[in-house]
N, C-alpha and C positions, 0 to 999 in steps of 0.2 A: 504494500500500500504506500510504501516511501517512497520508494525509490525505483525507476524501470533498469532496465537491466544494461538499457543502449546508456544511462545515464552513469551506472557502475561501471562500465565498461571503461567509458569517458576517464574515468577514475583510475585505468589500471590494475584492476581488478578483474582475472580473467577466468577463473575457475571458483566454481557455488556447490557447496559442499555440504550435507547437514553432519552432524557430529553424530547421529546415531546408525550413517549409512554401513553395512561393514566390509568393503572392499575394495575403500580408498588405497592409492599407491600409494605410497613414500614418494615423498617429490622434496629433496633435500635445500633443490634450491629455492624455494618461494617462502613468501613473508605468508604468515597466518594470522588474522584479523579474524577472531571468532565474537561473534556476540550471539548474548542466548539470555534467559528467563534463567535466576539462580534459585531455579527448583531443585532437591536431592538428588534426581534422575541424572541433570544436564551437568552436575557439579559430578557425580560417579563416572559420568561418561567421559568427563574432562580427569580425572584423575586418571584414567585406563589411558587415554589421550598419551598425556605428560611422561606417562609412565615410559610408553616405547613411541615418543613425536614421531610423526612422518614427514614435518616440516620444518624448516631450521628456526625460523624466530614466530613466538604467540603472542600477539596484543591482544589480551581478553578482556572485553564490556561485558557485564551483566546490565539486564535491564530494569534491574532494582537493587534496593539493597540486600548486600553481602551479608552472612553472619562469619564472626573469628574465627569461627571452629571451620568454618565451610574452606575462609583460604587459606586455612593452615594445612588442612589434609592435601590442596593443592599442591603448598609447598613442598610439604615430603614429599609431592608422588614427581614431582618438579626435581630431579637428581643429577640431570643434564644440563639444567640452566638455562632452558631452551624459551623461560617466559621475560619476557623484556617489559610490560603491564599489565597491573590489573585495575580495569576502574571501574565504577557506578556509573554508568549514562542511564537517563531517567527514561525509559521509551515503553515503558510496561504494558500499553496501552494501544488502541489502532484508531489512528485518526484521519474519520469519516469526511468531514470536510472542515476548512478553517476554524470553525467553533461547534463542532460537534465531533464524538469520540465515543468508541465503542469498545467492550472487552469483549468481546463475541462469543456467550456465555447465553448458553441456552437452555432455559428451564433452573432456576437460581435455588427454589425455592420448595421444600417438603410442604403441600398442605400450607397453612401459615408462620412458619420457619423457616430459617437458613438451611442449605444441605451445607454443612459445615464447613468442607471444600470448598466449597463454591462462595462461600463468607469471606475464607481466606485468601483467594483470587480476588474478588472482588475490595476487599482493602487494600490489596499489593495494587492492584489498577490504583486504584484511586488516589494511595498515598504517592504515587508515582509521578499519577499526576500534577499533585499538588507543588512536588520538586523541582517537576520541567519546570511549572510553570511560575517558580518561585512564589508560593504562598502559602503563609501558616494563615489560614485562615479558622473562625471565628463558625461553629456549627449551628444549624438548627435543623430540625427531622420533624417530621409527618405524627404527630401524637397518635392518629389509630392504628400505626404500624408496630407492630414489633419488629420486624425487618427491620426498619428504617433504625431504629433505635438503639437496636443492635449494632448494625454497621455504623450508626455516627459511634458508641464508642471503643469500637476497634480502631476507627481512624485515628481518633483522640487519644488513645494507649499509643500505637505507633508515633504520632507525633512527640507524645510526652517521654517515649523512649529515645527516640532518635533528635532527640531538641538541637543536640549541634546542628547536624542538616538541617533544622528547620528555622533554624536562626535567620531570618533574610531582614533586610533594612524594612522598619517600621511604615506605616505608610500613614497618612492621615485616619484616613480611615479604614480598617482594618477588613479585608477580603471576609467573604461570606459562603461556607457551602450547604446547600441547601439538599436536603436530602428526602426524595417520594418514593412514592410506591406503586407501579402501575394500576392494582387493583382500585384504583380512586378513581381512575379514567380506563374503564374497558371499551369505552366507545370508541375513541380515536381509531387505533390500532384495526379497528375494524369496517374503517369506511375505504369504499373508494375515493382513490386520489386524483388529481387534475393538474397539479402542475408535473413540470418533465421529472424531476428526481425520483417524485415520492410516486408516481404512475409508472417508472420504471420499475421500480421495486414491488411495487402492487402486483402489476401485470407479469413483469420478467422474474425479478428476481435479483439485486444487487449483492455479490457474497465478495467481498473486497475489491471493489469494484468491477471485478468482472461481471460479463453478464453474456448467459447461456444463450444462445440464440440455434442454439443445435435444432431444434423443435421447430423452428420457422420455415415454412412450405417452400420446397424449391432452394432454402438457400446457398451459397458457394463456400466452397470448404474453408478461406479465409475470413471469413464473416462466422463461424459457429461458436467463437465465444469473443466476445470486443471486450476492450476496457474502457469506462468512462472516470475518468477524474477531471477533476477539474484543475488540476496541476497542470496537467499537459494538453489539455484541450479546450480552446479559446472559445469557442461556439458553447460545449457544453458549461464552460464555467459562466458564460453570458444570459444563457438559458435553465437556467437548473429553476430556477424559481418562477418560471413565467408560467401562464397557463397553456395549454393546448393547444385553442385555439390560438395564440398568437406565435406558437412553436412553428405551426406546420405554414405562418405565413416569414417568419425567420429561415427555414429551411428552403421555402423558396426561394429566397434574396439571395441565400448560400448556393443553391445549385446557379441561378443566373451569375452569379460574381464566377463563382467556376467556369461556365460557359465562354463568360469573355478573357477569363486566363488562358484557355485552352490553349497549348502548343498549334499553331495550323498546322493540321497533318502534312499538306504537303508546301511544308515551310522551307523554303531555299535554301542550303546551306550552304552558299556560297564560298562566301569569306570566313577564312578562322574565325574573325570577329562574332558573328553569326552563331557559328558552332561554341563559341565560349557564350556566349550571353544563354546559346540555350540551356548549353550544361548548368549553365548557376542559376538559371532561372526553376529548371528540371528538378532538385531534392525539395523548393516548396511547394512548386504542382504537385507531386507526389504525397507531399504531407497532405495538403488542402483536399486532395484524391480522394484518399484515406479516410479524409473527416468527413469528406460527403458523402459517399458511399456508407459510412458508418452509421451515421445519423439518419439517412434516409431507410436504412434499414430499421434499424429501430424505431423510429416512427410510424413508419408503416406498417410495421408488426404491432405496435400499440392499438393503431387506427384498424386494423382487421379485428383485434378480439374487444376491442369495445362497440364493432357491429356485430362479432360475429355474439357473444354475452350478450348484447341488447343491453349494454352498462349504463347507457344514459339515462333508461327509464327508472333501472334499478337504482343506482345514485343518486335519483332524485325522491324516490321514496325512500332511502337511506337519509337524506339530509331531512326529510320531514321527518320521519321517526326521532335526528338525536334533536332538531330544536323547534319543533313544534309540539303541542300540548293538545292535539285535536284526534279522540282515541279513534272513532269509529273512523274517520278518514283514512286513519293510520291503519287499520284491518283492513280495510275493503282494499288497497294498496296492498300489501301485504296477501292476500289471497288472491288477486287480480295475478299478482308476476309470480305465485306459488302455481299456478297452475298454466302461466306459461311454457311451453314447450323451450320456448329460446332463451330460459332463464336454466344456467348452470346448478348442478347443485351445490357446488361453494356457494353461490351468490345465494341459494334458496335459503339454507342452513343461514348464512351471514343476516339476511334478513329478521328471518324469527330467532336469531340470538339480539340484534339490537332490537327486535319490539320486546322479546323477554325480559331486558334490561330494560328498555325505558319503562314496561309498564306491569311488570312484574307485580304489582301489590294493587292496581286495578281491579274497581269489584267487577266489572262485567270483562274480565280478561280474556280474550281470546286464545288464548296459549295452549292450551292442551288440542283443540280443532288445528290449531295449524300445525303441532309437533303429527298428529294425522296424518294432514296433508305430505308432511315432509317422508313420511315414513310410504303413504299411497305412491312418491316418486320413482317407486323402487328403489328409496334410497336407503341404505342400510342404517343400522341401528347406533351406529356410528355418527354420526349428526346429530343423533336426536340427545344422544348419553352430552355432545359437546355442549347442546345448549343448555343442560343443567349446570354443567361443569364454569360456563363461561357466569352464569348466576352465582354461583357458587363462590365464584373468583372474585368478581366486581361487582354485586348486587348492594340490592341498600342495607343490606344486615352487616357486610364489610366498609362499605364506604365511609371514611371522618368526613369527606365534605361534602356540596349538595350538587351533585350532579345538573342536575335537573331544576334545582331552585328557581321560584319565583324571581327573577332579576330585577331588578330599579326600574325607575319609569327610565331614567337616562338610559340603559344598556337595550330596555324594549324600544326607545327613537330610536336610535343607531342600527338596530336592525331593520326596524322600519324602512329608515332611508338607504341604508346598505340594499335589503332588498328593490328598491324605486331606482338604482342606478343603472340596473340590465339587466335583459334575463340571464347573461351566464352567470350571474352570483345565485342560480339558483343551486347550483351545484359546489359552491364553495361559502354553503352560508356559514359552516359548522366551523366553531375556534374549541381548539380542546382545550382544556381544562386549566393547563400548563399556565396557556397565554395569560389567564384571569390570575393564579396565584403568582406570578409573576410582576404581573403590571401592578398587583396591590402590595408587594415585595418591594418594588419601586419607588413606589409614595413613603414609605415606611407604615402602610395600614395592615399589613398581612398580623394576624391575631397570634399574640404569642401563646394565648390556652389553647389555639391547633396548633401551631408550628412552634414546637417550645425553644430556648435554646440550651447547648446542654453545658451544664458547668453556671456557675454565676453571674458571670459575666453575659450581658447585653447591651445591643450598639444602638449608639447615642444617635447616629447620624445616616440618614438613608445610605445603605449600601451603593457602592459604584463596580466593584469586581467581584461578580457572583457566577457560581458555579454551581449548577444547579444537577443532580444526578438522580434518575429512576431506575429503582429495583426493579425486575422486569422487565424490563427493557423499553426504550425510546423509539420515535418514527419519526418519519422523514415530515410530517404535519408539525409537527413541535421541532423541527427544526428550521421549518422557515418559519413557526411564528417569532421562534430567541432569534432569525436572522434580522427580521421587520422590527423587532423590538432593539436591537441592536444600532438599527437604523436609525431610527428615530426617537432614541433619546441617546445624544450624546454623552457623553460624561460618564453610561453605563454600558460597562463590559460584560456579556452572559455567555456563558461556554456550556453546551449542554450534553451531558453523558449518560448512555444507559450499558444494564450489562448484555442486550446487544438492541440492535434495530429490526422493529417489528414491519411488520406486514401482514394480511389477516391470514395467510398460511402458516403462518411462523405464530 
């Protein structure tokens, strides 16, 4: 996710080796640059390593911190002399995009507990974090979480243990990490999305930035898996946030600008002159090539399963389900697209899990007729087991906050005229949950009897560098709301982390 390989290369760096392969040569003469996770596994393997090197010199990173004991056994097993350093670079972590970061940690959680593992990963991420990113900051956690409460004080042990590290120059006012729990917001995670990132991920599928396109009808064997970053790719980092519609009239402007670069095929080459301007002009065709080809593919595989789904009807009874309050509209909607033939069963099942959620405690509930329906689809019993499961997870028996609340008359305008602007917000009316405890995190109104802080200490003055992280994992919807928020208020910095990035399949 850091780095491409043409960029390492760049670097002189010409041979990619994992430490647990087992039929590396001896190659006496090269430098060895190992960086690794200082888990027991990759420290053992590093001992056996040292023991009989295959390489003349080792500059070892770990991507967290070390223990005594870990580089001591090093050292014995170290008899050659063959290590020239060892250091902590802080990188424990995989980062998603500029202010969004991922442990890609799936399934964290027993029931409502940490799987202890998984507590312990997920502290190493995060204090890791905190080191890149030079900040001792200042906790508060989600009160109906035990999760959350748990991990803010394992951060807090590691901090209080490692305090030298954590000594950075004081700041006015002092960083903030704020710590949630997915199950507060199971809706998100489970809407269709609209703009290009988080509809890649919906749709495709984003697993460190790759993205499979094996599956897509017809396509050529160098298109079956692309990467998208927005590191190395101008268009997608220009596009990541816009919507759909305005993607596929940007991909046009992209293929016309193509069009007028194009080499003329039967371009003179008369003069050396000629043949030089072509050659140097030729490695950025090539790239721009690359980027159109890429992108028209993906798009166009976006644009076939949102006809071939019939996603727009469904994502529009999805946004009425999370933010309107109008039940029977919301059934008749809901059995309308359950008994359409061109509705997916993911999309059927996703349906009656957000009406189960919105309206779960509804005395005239529909839910049991349509868990029916789902099951009449021939669809196995598998669906129907998720949508207790997803109640179960996020319902209002777990929830600390109000999902669903009556909001202000202020928050009802705003939607009001949000909706009067055009119809396409009828598909992006929904702001999850994040955006709201965020923006009252901002003012200094966010209530300290739900988000307590832990330890005595509490900040006098609106936070300005907040780092906000979900157990359970994050999505691509809450990442452009901390991008928008980011935007527009200056003065405040939000970096957002989960232990990994959802999608309603994930």
């Amino acid at each position: 996710v850091v780095y491409t390989q043409s960029e390492i290369l760049q670097r002189e760096v010409y041979l990619f080796e994992r430490l647990d392969s087992p039929n590396r040569e001896p190659m006496k003469h090269l430098k060895a640059i190992c960086f690794l996770r200082p888990t027991k596994e990759n420290v053992e393997l590093l001992v056996q390593e040292l023991r009989r090197p295959k390489y003349s010199v080792y500059f070892i990173y770990f991507s967290n911190v070390i223990s005594k004991s870990d580089v001591k056994a090093l050292a014995e097993a170290d008899e050659q002399e063959v290590v020239a350093e060892v250091q902590e670079f802080y990188g424990d972590y995989i980062a998603v995009n500029p202010h969004v970061f991922s442990l890609n940690l799936l399934g964290c959680c027993r029931g409502r507990s940490w799987d202890p593992a998984q507590l312990a990963r997920t502290t190493q991420g995060l204090t890791a974090l905190l080191l890149s990113l030079k900040k001792c900051p200042m906790i508060r956690y989600q009160l109906s979480s035990e999760p959350a409460k748990r991990l803010a004080e394992c951060v807090k042990q590691v901090i209080t243990k490692e305090y030298e590290l954590f000594d950075f120059r004081r700041t006015e006012v002092p960083p903030l990490l704020l710590i949630l729990d997915r199950s507060d917001d199971a809706i998100t995670p489970l809407l269709n999305q609209w703009t290009y990132q988080a509809m890649v991920h919906e749709l495709l599928g984003i697993n460190n930035n790759r993205i499979d396109l094996s599956r897509v009808p017809g396509i050529s064997k160098d298109l079956r898996e692309v990467v998208l970053s927005a590191e190395n790719d101008e268009f997608y980092a220009n596009n990541m946030y816009l919507n759909f519609a305005e993607i596929g009239t940007n991909i046009k402007n992209l293929m016309e600008d193509f069009q007028r670069r194009k080499p003329k095929e039967q371009q003179k080459l008369e003069s050396i002159a000629d043949m030089k301007a072509f050659v140097e002009n030729y490695p950025q065709f090539k790239k721009m090539s690359g980027t159109v080809s890429k992108h028209v593919t993906v798009v166009g595989e976006l644009s076939r399963l949102v006809g071939e789904r019939n996603l727009l009807e469904v994502s529009e009874v999805e946004q009425e389900l999370a933010c309107q309050s109008d039940h029977s509209s919301a059934l008749q909607s809901v059995r309308r697209l359950l008994q359409s033939p061109r509705v997916s069963e993911l999309d059927a099942a996703r349906l009656v899990m957000l009406y189960a959620l919105r309206y779960e405690r509804h005395t005239s509930s529909g839910l049991p007729a349509l868990l029916e329906e789902l099951r009449g689809r021939g669809g196995s019993d598998r669906y129907r087991k998720l949508v207790s499961a997803v109640v179960e997870y996020g319902g209002k028996r777990v929830r600390g906050s109000d999902l669903f609340g009556p909001k202000d008359a202020v928050a009802i305008t705003k939607q009001f005229l949000k909706g009067l602007k055009g119809i396409e917000n009828v598909y992006t009316q929904h702001q999850p949950l994040l955006q709201e405890t965020l923006d009252q995190l901002i003012k200094g109104k966010l209530k300290d009897s739900q988000y307590p802080y832990l330890g005595p200490n509490t900040l006098r003055d609106r936070p300005q560098d907040i780092i906000v992280f979900l157990i359970g994992g994050a999505t691509y919807e809450e990442a452009l709301a901390v991008y928008n928020l980011n935007r527009s208020n200056p003065g405040v910095r939000i970096v957002l982390g989960g232990t990994t990035i959802h999608n309603t399949r994930r």
